[in-house]
C-alpha positions, 0 to 999 in steps of 0.5 A: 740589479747588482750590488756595487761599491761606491767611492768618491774622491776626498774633493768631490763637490755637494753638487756632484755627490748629488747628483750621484745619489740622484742615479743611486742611492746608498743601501749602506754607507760607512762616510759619505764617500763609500758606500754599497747601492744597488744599480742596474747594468746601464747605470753602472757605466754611468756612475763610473763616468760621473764628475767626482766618482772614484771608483765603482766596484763590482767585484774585488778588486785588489788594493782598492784601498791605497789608491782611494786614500780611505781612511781606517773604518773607510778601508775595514768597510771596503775589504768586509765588502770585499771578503764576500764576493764569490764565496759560497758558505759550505756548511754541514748539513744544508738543505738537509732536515735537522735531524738527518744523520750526522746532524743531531738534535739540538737536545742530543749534543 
């Protein structure tokens, strides 16, 4: 299963969102026009070519946001989205104990 980013056209028909969320459905949403599911690689394709469906994202792409005429919170959902896709977190320390040098226990800062 992937993670993909669903927006739906400003027109788009009761009956053909349904029909969308009959192929997936939201794990998220910030309207009822972008959304974040889960969906497996064949119907990916499928949602993409679905009657209504804008633009189904897998990775970032860049200005997303113009093109769909999101409105502000729709927008700050699509990049908060986005800003995550393939980066991994380095932080001091990982997968390493607590008190491996030159982490100090908590009671010791």
């Amino acid at each position: 299963m992937y993670e993909v980013l669903v927006i739906l056209q400003l027109s788009i028909t009761a009956a053909d969102r349904e029909a969308v969320m009959r192929v997936t459905s939201p794990t998220q949403s910030i309207s009822n026009r972008v959304f974040v599911a889960e969906a497996d690689p064949s119907a990916i394709s499928r949602i993409r070519s679905m009657r209504g469906v804008a633009s189904v994202l897998t990775n970032a792409e860049p200005a997303v946001q113009q093109s769909h005429r999101l409105d502000d919170t729709e927008t700050l959902f699509v990049e908060a989205w986005m800003s995550r896709l393939g980066k991994e977190k380095k932080r001091p320390g990982d997968n390493l104990d607590w008190d491996t040098p030159p982490m100090q226990p908590p009671d010791h800062e």
